[in-house]
ROPALO-21128 format. One record per residue (C-alpha): residue in three letters; x, y, z; residue number from 0. Coordinates in steps of 0.1 Angstrom, whole numbers, always signed. Layout:
<recs>
> Ala / X / Y / Z / NUM
...
</recs>
This chain:
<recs>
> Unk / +973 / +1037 / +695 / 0
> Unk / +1003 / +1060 / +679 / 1
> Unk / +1032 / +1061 / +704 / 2
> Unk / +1045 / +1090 / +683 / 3
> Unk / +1013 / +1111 / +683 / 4
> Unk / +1010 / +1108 / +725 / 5
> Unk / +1051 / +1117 / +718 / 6
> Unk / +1040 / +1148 / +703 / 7
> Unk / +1014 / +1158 / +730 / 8
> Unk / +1045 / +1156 / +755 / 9
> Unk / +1065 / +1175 / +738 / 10
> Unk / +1040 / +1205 / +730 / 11
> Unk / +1029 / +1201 / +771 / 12
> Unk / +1066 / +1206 / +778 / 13
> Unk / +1069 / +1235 / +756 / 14
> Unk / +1045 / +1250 / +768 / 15
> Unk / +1045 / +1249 / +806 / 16
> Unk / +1079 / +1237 / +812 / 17
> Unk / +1096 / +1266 / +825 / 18
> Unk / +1064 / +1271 / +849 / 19
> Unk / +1064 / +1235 / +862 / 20
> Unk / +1103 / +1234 / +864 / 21
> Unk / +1098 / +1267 / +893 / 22
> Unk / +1068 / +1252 / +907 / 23
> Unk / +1087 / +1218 / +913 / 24
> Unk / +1112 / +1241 / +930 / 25
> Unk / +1094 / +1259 / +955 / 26
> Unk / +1068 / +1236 / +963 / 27
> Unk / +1069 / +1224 / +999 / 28
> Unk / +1056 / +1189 / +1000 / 29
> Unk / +1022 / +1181 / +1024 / 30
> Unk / +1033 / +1165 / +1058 / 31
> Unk / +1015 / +1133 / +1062 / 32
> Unk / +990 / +1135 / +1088 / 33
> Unk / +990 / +1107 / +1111 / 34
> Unk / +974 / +1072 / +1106 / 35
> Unk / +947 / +1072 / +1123 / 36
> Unk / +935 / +1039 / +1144 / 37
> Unk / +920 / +1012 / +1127 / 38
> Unk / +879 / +1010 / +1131 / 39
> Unk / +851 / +1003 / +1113 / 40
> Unk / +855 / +1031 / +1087 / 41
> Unk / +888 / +1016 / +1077 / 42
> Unk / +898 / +985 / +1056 / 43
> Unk / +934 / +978 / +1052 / 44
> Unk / +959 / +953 / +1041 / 45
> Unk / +945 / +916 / +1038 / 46
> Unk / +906 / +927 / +1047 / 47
> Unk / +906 / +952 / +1019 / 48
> Unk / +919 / +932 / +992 / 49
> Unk / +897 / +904 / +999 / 50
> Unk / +868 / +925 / +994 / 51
> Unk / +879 / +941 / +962 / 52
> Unk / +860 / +928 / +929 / 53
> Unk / +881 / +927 / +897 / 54
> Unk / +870 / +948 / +862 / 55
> Unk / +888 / +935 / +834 / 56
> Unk / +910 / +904 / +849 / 57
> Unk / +946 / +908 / +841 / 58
> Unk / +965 / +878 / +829 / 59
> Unk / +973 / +867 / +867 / 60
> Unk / +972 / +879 / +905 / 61
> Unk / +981 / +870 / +934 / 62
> Unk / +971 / +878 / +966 / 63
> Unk / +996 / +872 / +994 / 64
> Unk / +989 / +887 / +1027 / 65
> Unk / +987 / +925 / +1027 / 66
> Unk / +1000 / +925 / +993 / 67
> Unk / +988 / +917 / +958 / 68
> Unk / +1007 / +912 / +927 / 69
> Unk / +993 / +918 / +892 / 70
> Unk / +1007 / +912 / +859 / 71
> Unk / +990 / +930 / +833 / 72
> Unk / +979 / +920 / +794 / 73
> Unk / +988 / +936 / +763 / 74
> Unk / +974 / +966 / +749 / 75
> Unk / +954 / +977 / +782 / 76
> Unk / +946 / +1009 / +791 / 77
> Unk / +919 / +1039 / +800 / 78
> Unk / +914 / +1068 / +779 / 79
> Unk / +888 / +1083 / +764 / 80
> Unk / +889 / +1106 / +729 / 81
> Unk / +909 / +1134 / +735 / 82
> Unk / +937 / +1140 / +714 / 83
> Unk / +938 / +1100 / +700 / 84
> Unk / +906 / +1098 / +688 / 85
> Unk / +898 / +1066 / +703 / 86
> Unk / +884 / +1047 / +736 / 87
> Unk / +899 / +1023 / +758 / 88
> Unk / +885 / +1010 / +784 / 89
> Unk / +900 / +974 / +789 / 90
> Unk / +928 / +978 / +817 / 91
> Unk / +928 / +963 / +851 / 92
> Unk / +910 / +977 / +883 / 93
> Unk / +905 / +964 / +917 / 94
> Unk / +880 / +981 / +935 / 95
> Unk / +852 / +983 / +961 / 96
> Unk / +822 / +1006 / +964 / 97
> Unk / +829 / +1031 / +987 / 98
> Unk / +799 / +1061 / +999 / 99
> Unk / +809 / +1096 / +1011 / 100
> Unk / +841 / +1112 / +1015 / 101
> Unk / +872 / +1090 / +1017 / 102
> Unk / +908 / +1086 / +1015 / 103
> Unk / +927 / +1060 / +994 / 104
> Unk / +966 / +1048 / +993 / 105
> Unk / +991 / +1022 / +983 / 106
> Unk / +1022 / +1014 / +986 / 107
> Unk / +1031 / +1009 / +942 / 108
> Unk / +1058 / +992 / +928 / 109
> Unk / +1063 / +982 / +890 / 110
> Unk / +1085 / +965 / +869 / 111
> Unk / +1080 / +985 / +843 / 112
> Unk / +1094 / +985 / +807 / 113
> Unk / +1072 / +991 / +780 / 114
> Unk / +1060 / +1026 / +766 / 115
> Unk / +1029 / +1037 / +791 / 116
> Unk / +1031 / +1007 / +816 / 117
> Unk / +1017 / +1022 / +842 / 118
> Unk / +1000 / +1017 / +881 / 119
> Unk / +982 / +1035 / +904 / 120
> Unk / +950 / +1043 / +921 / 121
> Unk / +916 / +1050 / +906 / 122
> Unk / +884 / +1065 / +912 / 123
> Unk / +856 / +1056 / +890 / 124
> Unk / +817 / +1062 / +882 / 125
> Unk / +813 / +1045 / +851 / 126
> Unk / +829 / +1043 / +817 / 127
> Unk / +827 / +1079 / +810 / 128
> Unk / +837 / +1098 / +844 / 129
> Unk / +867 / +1085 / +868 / 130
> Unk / +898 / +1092 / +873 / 131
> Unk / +934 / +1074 / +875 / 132
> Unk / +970 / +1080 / +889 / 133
> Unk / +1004 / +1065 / +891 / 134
> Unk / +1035 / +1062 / +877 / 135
> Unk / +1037 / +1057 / +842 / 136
> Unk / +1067 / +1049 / +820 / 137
> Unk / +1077 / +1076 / +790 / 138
> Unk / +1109 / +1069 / +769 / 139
> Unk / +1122 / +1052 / +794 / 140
> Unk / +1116 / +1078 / +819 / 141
> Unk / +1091 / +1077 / +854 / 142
> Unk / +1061 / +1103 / +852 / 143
> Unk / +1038 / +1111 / +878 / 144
> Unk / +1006 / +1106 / +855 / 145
> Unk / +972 / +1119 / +863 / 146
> Unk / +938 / +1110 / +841 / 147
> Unk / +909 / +1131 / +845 / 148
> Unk / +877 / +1120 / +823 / 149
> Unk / +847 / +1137 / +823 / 150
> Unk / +835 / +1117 / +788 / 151
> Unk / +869 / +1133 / +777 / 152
> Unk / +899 / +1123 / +791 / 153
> Unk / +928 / +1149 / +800 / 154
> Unk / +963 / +1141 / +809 / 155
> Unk / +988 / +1158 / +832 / 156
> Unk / +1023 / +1145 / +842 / 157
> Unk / +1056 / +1151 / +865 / 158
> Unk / +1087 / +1142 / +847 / 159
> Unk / +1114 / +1123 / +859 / 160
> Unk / +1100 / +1104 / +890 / 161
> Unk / +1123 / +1067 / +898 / 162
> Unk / +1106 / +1040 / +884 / 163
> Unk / +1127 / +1019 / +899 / 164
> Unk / +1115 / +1023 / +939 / 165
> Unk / +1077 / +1022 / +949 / 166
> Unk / +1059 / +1054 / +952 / 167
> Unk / +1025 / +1059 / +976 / 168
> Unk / +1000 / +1071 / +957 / 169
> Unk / +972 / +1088 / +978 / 170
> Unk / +936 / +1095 / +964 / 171
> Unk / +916 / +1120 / +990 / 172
> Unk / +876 / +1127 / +979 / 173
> Unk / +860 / +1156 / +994 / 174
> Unk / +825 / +1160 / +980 / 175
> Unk / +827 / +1163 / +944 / 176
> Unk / +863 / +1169 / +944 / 177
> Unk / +894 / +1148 / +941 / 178
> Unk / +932 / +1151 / +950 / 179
> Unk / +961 / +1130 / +944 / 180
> Unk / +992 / +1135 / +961 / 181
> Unk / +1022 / +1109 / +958 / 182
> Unk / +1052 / +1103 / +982 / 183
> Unk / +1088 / +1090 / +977 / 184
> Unk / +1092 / +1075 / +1009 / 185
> Unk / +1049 / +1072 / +1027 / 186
> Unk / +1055 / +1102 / +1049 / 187
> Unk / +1061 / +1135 / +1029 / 188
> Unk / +1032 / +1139 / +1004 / 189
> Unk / +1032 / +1159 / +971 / 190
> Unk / +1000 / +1174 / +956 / 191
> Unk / +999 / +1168 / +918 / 192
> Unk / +965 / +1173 / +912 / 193
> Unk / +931 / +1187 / +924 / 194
> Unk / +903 / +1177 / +903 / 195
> Unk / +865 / +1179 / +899 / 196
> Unk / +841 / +1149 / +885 / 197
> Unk / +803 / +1149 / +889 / 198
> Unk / +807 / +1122 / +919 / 199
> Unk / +776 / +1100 / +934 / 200
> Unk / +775 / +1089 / +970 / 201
> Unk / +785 / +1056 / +963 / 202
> Unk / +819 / +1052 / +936 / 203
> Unk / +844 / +1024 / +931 / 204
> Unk / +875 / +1031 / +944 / 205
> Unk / +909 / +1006 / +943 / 206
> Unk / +941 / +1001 / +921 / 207
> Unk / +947 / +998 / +889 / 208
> Unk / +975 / +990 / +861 / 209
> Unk / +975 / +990 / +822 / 210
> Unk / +998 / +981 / +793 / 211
> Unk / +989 / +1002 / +763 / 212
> Unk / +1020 / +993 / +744 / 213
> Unk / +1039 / +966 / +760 / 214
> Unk / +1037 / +925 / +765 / 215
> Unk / +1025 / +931 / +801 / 216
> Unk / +1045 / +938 / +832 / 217
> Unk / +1044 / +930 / +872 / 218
> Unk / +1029 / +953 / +891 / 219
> Unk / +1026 / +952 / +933 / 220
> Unk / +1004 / +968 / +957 / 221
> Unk / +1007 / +968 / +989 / 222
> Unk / +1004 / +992 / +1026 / 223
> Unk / +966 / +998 / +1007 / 224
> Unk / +942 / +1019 / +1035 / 225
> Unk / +911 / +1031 / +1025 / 226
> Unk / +892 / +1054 / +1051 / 227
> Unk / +866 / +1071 / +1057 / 228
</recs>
């Protein structure tokens, strides 16, 4: 991986759609959170959820306590597929659980992030070639709001200048084939960042996820997880 290639990207992205993202950013209203909606059979929260959840690609420790889980990623982890780098990755960490129809997914995501591209979030994924993944994802130091679409390609799209230093909700809604991800600041107000299409099946994995493409590893926690139907 070339830190100074997916530099480059950034900086032709910026160029390019900066001043349009910068008055977007400024009008945008953010999406009210509806209301929770009672616990049932077609939600799994907190403790039930993560004990259900299978592991792809271990990271070097978690731990599970309560409603929360705490994940500490290995070295030179991540998802990506061609585009741009020329190259596939497909070893980070995702905690998942097959999941049929039309759903929505959030977590409470907090990092202790340091290294170029740590990152954690939410992802939805078919198989090696087609999913998708969100969170926040260290830049220079900086917090993005990071979005991966990959339909055998991956594509990219980010929000600059997010805290990495408080937790963010991230929020994953399927409807059909479609995806959206929307992320909040505090769990109530919720942003759209992205509305997305991959050729989804009835049943898909669906959980968290975090990745270290450049650094040592980090600590990532989850936590307030709901996944409903």
């Amino acid at each position: 991986m070339s830190p100074s290639n997916r530099r480059q990207f950034l900086t032709r992205a910026a160029a390019l759609s900066c001043g349009a993202l910068c008055n977007n950013m400024l009008t945008a209203q953010p999406h009210p959170a509806p209301a929770a909606p009672p616990l049932a059979d077609s939600q799994l929260s907190g403790k039930s959820l993560l004990a259900k959840m299978k592991c792809f690609n271990a990271p070097a420790s978690a731990k599970q306590s309560g409603d929360q889980l705490v994940g500490t990623t290995k070295p030179k982890t991540d998802f990506w597929r061609k585009m741009f780098y020329d190259y596939v990755t497909n070893n980070g960490h995702f905690f998942f659980l097959p999941f049929t129809g039309d759903f929505t997914l959030e977590s409470r995501v907090a990092g202790k992030y340091s290294a170029l591209y740590d990152q954690a979030g939410l992802m939805v994924r078919i198989d090696d070639s087609n999913w998708l993944k969100c969170g926040l994802e260290l830049v220079d130091g900086i917090g993005h709001a990071s979005v991966v679409v990959t339909r055998d390609f991956s594509d990219w799209s980010t929000i600059r200048g997010i805290t990495a230093k408080e937790p963010l909700w991230w929020r994953i809604v399927r409807k059909g084939s479609s995806l959206e991800v929307l992320y909040s600041l505090e769990g109530k107000n919720f942003i759209s960042t992205r509305l997305g299409y991959l050729p989804l099946q009835a049943v898909v994995d669906a959980g968290i996820m975090c990745c270290s493409p450049e650094g040592t590893g980090f600590d990532s926690t989850f936590d307030e997880i709901r996944l409903t139907q």
